[in-house]
KEDOKE-829352 format. One record per residue: residue number from 1; residue in one letter; x, y, z of N, C-alpha, C in turn. Coordinates in steps of 0.05 Angstrom, whole numbers, plus 5000, padded with zeros to 4 digits. Atoms other than C-alpha are relative to their C-alpha. Example, Ala and Ser with C-alpha at 12.3 -4.5 7.8 and 13.67 -1.06 7.14 Angstrom:
residues 2
(1; 'a'; (5018; 4976; 5000); (5246; 4910; 5156); (5018; 5024; 5000)),
(2; 's'; (4984; 4976; 4999); (5273; 4979; 5143); (4985; 5022; 5014)),
//
This chain:
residues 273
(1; 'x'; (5001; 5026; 5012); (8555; 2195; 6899); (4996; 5003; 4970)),
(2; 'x'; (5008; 5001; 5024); (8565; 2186; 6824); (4970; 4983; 4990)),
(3; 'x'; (5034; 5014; 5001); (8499; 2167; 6790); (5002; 4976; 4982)),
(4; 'x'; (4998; 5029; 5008); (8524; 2103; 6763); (4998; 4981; 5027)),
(5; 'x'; (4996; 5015; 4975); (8533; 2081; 6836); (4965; 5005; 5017)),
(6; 'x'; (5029; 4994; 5000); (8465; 2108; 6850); (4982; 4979; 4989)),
(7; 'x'; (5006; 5029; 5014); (8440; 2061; 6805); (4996; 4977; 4996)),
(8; 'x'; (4984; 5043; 4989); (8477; 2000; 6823); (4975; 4998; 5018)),
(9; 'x'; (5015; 5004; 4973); (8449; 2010; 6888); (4965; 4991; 5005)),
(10; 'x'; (5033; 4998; 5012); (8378; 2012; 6868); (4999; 4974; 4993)),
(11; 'x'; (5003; 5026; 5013); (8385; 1949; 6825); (5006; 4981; 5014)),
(12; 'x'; (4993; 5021; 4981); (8415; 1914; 6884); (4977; 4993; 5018)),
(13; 'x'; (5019; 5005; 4977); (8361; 1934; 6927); (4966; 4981; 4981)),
(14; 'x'; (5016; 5014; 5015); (8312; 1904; 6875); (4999; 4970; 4996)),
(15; 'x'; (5002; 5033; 5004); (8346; 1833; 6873); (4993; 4991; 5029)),
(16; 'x'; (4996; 5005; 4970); (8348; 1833; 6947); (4966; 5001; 5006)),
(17; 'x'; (5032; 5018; 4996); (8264; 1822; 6942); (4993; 5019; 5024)),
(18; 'x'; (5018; 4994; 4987); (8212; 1854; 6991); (5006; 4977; 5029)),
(19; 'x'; (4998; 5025; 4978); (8224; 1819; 7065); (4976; 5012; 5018)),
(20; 'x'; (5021; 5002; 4972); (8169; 1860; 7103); (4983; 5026; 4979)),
(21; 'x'; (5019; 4986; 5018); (8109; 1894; 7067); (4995; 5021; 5016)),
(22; 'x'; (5006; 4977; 4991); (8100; 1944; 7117); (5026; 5024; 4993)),
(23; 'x'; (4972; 4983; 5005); (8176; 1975; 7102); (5005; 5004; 4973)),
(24; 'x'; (4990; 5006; 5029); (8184; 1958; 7032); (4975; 5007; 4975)),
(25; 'x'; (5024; 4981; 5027); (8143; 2006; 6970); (4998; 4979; 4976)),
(26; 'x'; (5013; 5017; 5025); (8149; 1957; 6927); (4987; 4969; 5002)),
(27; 'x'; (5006; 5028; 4993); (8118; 1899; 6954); (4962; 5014; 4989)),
(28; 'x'; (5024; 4988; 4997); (8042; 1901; 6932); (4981; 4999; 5009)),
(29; 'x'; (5022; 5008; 4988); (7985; 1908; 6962); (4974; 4981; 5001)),
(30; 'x'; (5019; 5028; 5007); (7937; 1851; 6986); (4979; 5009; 4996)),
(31; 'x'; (5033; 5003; 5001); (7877; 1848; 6960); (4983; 4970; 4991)),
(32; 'x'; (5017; 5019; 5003); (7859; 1782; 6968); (4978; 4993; 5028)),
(33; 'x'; (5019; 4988; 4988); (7798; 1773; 7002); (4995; 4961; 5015)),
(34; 'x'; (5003; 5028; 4986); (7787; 1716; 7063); (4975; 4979; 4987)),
(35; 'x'; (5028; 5021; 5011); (7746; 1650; 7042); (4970; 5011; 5027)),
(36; 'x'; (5027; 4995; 4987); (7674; 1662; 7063); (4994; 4987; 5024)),
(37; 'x'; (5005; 5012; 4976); (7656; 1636; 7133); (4979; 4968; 4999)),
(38; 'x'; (5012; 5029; 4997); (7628; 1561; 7139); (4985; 4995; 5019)),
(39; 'x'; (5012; 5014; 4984); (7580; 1525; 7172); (4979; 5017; 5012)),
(40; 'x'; (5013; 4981; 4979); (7532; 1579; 7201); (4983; 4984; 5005)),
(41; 'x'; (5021; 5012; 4999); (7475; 1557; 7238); (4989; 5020; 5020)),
(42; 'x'; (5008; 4985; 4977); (7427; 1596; 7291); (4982; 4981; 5015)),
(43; 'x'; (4998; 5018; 4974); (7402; 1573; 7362); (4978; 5025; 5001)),
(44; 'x'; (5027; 4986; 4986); (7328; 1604; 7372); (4996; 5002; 5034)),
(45; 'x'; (4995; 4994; 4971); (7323; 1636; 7441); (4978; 5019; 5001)),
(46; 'x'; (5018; 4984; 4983); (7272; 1678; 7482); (5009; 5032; 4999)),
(47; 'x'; (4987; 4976; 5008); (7285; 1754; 7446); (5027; 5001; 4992)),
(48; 'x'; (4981; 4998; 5018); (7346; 1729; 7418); (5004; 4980; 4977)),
(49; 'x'; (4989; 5028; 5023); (7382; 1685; 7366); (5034; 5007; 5004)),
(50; 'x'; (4966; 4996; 4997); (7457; 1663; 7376); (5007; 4985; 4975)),
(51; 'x'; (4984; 5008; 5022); (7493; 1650; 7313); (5026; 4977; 5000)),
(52; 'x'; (4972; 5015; 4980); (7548; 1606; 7314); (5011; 4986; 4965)),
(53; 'x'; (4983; 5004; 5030); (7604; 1586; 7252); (5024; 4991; 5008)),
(54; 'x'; (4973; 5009; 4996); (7665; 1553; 7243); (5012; 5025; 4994)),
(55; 'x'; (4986; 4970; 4998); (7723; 1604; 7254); (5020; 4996; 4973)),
(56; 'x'; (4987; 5004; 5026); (7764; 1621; 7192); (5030; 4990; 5005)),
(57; 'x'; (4962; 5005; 4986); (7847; 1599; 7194); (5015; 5020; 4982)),
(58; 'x'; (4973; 4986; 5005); (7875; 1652; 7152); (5008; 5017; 5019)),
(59; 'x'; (4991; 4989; 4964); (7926; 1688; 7195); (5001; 5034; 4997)),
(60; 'x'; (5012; 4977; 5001); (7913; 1758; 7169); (4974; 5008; 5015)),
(61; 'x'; (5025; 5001; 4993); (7842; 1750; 7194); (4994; 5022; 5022)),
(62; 'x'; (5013; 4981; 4987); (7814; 1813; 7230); (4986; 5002; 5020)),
(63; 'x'; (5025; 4999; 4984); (7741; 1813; 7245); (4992; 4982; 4981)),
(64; 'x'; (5020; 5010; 5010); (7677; 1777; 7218); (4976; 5023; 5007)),
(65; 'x'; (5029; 4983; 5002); (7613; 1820; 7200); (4975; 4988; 4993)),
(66; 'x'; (5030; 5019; 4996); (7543; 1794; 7210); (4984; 5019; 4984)),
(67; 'x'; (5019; 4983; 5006); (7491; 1817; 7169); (4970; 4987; 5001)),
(68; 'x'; (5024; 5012; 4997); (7418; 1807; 7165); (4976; 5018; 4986)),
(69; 'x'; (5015; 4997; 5010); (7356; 1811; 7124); (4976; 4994; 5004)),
(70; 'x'; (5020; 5005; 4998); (7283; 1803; 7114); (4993; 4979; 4981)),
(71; 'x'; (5007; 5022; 5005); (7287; 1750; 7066); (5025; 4996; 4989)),
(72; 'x'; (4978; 5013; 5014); (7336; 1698; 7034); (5023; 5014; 4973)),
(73; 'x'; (4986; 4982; 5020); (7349; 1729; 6972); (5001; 5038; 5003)),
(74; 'x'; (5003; 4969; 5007); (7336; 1797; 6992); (5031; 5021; 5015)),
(75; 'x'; (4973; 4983; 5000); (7389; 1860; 7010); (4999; 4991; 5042)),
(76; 'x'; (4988; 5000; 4981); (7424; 1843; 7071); (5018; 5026; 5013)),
(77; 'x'; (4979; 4978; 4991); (7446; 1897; 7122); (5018; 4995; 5016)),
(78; 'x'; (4986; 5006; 4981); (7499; 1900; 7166); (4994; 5007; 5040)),
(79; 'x'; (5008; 5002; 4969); (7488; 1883; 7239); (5015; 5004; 5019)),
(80; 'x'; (4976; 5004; 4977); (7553; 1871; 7277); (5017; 4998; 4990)),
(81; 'x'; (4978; 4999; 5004); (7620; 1874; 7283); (5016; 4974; 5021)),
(82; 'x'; (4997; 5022; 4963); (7655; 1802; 7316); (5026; 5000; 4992)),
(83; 'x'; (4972; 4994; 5010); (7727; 1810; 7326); (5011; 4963; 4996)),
(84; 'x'; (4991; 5025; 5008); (7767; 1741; 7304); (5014; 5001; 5012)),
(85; 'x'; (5004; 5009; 4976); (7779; 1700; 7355); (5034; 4975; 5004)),
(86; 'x'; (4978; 5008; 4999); (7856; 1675; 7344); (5004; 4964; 4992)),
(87; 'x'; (5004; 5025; 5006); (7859; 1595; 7343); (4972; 4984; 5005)),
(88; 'x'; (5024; 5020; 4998); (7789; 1580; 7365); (4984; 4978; 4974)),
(89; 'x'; (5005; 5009; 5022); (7749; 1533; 7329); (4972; 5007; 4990)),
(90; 'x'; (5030; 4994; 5001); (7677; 1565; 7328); (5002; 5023; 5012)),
(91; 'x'; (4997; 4974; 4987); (7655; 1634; 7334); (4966; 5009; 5011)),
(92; 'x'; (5030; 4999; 4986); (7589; 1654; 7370); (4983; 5033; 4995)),
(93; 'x'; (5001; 4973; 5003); (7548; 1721; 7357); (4963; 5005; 5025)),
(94; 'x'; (5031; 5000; 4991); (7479; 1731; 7396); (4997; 5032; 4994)),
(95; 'x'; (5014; 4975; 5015); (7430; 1785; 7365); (4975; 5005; 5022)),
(96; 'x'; (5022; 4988; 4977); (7394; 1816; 7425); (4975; 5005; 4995)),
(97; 'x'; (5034; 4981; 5003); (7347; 1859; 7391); (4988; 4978; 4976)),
(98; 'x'; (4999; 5011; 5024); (7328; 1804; 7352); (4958; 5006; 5011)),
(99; 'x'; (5029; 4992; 4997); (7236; 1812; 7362); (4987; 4978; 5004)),
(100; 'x'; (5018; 5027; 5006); (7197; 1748; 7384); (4983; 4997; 4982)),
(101; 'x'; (5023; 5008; 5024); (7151; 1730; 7324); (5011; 5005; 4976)),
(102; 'x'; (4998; 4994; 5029); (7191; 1758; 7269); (5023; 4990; 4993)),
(103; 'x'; (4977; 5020; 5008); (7236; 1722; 7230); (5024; 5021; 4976)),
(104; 'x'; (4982; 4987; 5012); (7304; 1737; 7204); (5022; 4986; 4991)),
(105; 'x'; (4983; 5019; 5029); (7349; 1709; 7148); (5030; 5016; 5017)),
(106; 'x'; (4977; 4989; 4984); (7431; 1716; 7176); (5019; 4989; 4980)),
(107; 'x'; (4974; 5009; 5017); (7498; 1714; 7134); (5017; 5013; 5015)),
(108; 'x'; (4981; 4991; 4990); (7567; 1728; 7158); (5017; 5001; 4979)),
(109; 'x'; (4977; 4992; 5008); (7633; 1753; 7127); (5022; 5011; 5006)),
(110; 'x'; (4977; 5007; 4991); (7703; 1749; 7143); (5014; 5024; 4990)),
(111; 'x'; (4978; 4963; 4999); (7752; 1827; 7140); (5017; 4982; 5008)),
(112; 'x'; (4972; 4994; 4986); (7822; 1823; 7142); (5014; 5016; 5003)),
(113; 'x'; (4977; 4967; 4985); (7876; 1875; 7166); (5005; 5019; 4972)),
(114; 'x'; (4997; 4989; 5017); (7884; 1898; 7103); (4965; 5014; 4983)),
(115; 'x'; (5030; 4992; 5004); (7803; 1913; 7094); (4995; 4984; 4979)),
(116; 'x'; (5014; 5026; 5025); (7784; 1855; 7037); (4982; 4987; 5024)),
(117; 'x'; (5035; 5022; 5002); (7710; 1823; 7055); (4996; 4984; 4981)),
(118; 'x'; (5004; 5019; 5020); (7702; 1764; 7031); (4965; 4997; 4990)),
(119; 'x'; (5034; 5006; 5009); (7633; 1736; 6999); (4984; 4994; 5026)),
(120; 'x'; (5019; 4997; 4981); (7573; 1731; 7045); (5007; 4962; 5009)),
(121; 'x'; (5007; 5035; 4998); (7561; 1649; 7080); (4976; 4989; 4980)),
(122; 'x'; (5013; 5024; 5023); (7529; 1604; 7033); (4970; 4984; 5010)),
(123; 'x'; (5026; 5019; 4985); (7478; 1572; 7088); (4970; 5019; 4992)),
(124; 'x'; (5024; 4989; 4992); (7407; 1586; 7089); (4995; 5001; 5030)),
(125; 'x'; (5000; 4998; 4981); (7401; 1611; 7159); (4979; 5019; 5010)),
(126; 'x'; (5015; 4984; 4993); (7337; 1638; 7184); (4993; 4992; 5034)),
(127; 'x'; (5006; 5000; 4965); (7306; 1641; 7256); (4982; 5021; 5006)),
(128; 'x'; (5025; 4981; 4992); (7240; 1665; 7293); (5004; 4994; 5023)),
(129; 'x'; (5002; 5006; 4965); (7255; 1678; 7367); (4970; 4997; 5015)),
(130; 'x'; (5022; 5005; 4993); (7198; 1657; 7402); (5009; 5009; 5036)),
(131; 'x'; (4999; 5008; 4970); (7174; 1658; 7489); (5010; 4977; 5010)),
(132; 'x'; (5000; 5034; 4982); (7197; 1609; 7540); (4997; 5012; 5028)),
(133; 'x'; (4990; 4991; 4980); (7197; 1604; 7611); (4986; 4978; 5013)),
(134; 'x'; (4996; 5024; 4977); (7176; 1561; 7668); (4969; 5000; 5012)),
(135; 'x'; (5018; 5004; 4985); (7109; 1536; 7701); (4991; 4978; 5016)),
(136; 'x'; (5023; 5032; 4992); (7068; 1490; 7741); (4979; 4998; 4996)),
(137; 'x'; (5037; 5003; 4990); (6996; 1464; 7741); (5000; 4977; 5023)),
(138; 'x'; (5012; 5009; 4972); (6963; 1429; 7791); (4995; 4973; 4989)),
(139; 'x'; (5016; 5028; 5000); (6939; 1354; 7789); (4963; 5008; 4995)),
(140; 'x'; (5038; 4997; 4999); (6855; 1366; 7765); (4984; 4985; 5008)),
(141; 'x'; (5026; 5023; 4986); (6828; 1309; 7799); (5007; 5005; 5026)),
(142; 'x'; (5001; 5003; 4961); (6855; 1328; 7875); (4981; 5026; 4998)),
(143; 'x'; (5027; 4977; 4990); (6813; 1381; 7911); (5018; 5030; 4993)),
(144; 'x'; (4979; 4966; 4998); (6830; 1455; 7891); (5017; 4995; 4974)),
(145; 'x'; (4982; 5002; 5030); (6873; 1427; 7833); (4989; 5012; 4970)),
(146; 'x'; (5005; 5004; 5023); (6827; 1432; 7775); (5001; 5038; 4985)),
(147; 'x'; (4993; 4974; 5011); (6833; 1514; 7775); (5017; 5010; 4994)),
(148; 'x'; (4985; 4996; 5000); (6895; 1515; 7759); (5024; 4971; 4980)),
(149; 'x'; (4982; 5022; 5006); (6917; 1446; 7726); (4998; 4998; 4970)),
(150; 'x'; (5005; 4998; 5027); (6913; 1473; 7649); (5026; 5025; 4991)),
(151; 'x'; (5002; 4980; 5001); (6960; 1518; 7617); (5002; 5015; 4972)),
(152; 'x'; (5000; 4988; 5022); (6957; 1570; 7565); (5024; 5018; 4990)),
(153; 'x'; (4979; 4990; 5012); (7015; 1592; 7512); (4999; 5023; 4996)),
(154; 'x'; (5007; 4974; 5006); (6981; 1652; 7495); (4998; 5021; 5019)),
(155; 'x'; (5001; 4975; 4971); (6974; 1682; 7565); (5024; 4994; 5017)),
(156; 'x'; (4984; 5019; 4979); (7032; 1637; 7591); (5000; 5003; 5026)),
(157; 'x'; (5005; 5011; 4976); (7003; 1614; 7652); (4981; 4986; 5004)),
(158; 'x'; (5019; 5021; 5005); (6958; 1571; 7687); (4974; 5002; 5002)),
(159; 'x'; (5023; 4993; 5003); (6885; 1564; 7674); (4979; 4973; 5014)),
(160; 'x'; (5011; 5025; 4992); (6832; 1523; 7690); (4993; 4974; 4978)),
(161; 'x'; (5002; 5021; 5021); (6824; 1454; 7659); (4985; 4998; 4979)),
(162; 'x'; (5024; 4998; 5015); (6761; 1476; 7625); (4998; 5030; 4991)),
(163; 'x'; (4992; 4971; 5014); (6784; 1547; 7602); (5004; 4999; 4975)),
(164; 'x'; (4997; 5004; 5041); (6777; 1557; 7523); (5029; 5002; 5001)),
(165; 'x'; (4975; 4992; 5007); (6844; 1587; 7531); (5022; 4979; 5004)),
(166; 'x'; (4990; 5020; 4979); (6869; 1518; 7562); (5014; 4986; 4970)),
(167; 'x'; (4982; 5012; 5023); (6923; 1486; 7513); (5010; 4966; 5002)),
(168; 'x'; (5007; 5033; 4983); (6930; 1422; 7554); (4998; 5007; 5031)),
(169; 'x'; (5003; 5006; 4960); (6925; 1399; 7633); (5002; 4973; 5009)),
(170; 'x'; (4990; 5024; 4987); (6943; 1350; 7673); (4987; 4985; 5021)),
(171; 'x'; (5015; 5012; 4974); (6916; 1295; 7713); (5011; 4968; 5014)),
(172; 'x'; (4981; 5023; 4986); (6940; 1234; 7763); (4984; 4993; 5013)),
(173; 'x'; (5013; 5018; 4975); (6906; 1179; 7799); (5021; 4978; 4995)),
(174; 'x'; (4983; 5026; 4991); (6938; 1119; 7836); (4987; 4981; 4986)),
(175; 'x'; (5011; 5033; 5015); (6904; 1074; 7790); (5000; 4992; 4970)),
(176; 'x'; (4997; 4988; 5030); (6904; 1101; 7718); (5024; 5012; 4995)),
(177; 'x'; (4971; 4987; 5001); (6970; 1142; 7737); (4996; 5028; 4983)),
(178; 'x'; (4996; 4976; 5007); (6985; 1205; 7697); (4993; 5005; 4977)),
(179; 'x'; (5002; 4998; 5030); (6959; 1237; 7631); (5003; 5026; 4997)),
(180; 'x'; (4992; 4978; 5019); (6983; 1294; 7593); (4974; 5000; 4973)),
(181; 'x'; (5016; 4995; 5021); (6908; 1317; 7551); (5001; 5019; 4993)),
(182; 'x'; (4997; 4980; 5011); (6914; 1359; 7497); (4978; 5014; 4996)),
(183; 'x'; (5024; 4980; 4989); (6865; 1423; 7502); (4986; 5001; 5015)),
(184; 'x'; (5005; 4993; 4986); (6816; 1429; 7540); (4968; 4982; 5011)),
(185; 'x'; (5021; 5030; 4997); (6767; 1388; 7589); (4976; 5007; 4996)),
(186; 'x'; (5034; 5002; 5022); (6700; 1374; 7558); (4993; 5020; 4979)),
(187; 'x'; (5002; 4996; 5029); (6719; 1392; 7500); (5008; 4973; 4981)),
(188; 'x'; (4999; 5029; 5003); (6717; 1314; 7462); (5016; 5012; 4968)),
(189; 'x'; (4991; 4988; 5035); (6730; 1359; 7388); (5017; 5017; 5002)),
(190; 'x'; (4968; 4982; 4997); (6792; 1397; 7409); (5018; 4991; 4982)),
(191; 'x'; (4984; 5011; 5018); (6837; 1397; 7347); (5028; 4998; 5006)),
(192; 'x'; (4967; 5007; 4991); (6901; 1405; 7397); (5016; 4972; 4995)),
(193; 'x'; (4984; 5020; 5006); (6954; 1354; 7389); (5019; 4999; 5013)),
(194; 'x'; (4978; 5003; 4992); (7010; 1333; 7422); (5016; 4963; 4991)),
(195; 'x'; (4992; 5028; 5007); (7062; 1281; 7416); (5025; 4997; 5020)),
(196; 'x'; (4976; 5003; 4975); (7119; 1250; 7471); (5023; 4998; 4984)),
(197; 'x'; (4972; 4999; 5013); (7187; 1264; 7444); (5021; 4986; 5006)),
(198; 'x'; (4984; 5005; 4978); (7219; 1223; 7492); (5028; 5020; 5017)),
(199; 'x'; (4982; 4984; 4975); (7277; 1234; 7545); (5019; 5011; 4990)),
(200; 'x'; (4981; 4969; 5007); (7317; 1302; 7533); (5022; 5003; 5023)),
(201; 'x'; (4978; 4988; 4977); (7382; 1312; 7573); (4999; 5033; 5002)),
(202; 'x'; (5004; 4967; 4988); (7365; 1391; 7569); (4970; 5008; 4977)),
(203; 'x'; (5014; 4990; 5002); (7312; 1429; 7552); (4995; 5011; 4956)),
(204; 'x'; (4995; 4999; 5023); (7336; 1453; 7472); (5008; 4984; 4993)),
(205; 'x'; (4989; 5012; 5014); (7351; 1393; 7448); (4982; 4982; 4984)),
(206; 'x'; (5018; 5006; 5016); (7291; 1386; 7409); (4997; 5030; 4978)),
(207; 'x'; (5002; 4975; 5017); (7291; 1439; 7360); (4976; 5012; 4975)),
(208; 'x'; (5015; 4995; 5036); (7243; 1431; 7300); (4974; 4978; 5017)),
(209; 'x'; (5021; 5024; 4996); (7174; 1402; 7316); (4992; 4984; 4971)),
(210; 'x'; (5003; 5020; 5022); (7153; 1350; 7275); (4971; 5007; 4981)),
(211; 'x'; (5018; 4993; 5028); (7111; 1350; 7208); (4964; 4988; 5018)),
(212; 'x'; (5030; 5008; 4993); (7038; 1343; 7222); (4985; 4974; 5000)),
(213; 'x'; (5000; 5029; 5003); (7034; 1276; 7193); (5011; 4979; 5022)),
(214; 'x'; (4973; 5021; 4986); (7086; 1245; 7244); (4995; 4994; 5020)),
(215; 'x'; (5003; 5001; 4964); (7076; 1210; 7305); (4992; 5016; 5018)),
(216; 'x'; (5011; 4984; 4983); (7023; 1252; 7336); (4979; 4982; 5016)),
(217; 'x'; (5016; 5015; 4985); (6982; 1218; 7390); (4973; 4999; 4987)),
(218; 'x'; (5036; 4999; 5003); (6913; 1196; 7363); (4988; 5002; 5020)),
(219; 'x'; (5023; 4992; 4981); (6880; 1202; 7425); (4999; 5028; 5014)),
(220; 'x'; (4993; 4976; 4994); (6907; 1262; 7440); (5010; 5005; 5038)),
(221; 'x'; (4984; 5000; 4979); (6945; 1250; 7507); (5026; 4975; 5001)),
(222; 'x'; (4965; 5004; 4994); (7016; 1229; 7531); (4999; 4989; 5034)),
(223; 'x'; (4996; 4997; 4970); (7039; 1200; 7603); (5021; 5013; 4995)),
(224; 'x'; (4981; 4984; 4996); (7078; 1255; 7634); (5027; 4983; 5013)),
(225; 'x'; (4978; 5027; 4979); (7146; 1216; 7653); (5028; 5031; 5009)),
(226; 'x'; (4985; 4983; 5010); (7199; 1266; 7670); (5025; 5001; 4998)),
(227; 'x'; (4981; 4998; 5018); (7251; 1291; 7635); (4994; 4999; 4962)),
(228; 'x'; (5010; 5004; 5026); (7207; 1276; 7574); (4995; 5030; 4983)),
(229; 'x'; (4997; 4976; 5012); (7197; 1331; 7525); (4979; 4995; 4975)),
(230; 'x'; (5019; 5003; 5015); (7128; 1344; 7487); (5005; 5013; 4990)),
(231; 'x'; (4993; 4972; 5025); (7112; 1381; 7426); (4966; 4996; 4993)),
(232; 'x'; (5024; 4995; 4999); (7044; 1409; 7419); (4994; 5020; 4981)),
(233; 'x'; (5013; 4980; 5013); (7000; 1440; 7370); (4978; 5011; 5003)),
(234; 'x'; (5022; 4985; 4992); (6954; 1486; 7383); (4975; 5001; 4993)),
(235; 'x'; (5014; 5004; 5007); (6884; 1492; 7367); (5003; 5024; 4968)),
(236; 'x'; (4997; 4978; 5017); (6906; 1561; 7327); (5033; 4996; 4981)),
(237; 'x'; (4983; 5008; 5021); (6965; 1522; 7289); (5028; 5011; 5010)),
(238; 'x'; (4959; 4987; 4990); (7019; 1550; 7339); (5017; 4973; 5006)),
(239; 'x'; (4984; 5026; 4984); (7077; 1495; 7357); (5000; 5015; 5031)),
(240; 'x'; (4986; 4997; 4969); (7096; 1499; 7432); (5019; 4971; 5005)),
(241; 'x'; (4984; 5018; 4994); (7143; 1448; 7463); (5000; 5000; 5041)),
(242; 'x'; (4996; 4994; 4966); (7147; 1432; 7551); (5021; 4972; 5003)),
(243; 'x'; (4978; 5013; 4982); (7202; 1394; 7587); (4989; 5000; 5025)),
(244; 'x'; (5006; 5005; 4970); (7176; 1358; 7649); (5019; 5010; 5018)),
(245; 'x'; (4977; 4990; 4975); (7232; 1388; 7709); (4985; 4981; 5024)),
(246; 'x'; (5009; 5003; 4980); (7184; 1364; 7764); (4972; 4983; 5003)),
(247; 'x'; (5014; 5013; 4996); (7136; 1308; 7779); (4987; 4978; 5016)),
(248; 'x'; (5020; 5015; 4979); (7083; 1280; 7831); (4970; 5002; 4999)),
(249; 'x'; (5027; 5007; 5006); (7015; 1265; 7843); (4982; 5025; 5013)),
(250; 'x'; (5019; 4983; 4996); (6994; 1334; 7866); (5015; 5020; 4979)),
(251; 'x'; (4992; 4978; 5022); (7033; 1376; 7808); (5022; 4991; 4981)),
(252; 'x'; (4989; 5008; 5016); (7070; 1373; 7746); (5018; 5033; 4993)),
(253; 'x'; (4991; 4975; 5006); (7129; 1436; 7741); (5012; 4990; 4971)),
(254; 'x'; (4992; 5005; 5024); (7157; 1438; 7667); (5018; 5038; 4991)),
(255; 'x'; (4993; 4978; 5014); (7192; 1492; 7624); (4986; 4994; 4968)),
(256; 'x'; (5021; 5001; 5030); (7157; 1510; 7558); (5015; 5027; 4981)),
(257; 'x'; (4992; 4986; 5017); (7174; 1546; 7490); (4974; 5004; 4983)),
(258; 'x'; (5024; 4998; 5016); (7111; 1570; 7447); (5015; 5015; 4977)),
(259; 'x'; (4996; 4978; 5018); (7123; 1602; 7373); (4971; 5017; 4999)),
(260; 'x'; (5017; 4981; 5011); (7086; 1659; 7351); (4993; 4999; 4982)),
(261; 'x'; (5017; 5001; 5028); (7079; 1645; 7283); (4986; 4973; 4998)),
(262; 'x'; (5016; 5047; 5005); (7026; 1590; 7260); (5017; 4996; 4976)),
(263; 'x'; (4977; 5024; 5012); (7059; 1538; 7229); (5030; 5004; 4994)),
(264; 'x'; (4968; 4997; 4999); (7135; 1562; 7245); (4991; 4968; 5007)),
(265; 'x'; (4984; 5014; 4984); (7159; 1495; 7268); (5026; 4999; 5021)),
(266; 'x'; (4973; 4995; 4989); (7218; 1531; 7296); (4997; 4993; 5023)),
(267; 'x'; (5002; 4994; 4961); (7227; 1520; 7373); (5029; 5003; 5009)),
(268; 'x'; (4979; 4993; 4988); (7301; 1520; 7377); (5016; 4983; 4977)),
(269; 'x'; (4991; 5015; 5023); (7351; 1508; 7311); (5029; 4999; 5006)),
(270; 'x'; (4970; 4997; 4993); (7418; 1480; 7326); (5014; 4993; 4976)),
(271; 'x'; (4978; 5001; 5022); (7440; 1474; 7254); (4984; 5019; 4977)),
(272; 'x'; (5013; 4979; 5023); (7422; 1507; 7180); (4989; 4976; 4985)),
(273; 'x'; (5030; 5025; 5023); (7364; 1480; 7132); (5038; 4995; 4975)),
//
């Protein structure tokens, strides 16, 4: 081939434009980098925390990488790898080893096929997994009830009504009906607190206890109704939270969430501060 025709050829293939970047050297490389992930929020759980974000729409889109730190502003490491999740509209991550009592600040960021990370999420997103789990006490005014119709966050289980360790307890007559007292009996100077949250279709759907100021029972009891959903402060400044499940005049079953830290308010966060 003469090298004028050589030439041509070249210059043809130049007007004729780039149609597929994986075939074509002169097309250049992306480096633009996906918008940062939206909306994060975390969902406090019993040794975990589940993350959860709107999903990105560029169509390069890869993975998303979770990271996590010890505080807001401080160095974030990397945690996980969540692959991206095609048209969904929300992406979910749960952090197993996450430690009941200790709290942890969470950002995500969006990889595409071409390796560009975009900027970290923008939310403030922290979370202190706390205990939960399930008990009964007894009615304290029938016979045999009262050793058992108190219970304690710190040992989670049940105590007797008059046990220092006693956080509230429960009691029912056919004539007065039912009371939910906070700490412990004959104790008149118990700084416990509680307050009725009213009726909860599930169990997390109270998340944040309320400010100390706010609608806390002055007398320091509640009727148990159930389905209702208390929020209790401790004498040692812990929150807890219980969900009646089960109720009659010889026992009261519930599910309960205690934090570990005094004065978290956390009990279960379904959005970001």
């Amino acid at each position: 081939m003469a090298a004028g025709s050589l030439l041509l050829g070249l210059w043809l293939v130049g007007l004729a434009g780039c149609a597929d970047q994986d075939d074509c050297v002169c097309c250049p490389a992306d480096r633009e980098a996906p918008a940062a992930p939206r909306g994060l929020y975390s969902i406090t759980g019993n040794g975990a925390v589940t993350l959860v974000w709107l999903a990105n729409t560029e169509s390069d889109l890869a993975s998303y990488r979770v990271y996590t730190s010890d505080y807001y502003a401080g160095v974030y490491h990397f945690l996980a790898r969540v692959p991206a999740c095609g048209d969904c509209y929300r992406v979910e991550y749960v952090d197993l080893g996450a430690v009941n009592g200790e709290t942890y600040f969470y950002a995500v960021a969006a990889l595409d096929h071409a390796g560009n990370e975009s900027a970290l999420s923008v939310e403030y997103v922290w979370d202190t997994p706390r205990p939960d789990g399930r008990a009964v006490v007894a009615n304290a005014l029938r016979q045999g009830g009262y050793d058992w119709a108190a219970f304690d966050f710190q040992g989670r289980r049940a105590v007797a009504a008059d046990d220092p360790r006693a956080d509230f307890f429960f009691t029912f007559d056919s004539f007065a009906g039912g009371f939910l007292i906070a700490g412990r009996d004959r104790q008149p100077a118990d700084p416990t607190a509680i307050q009725d949250m009213g009726y909860t279709a599930d169990f997390d759907e109270i998340d944040y206890a309320p400010a100390r100021t706010d609608g806390w029972s002055p007398t320091g009891t509640a009727e148990p109704i159930l389905g209702h959903t208390y929020v209790l402060l401790t004498r040692e400044n812990h929150y807890a939270k219980i969900r009646i499940t089960g109720l009659n005049a010889e026992e009261m079953a519930f599910e309960w969430a205690f934090q570990l830290v005094p004065f978290n308010r956390q009990l279960k966060r379904p959005a970001a501060e």
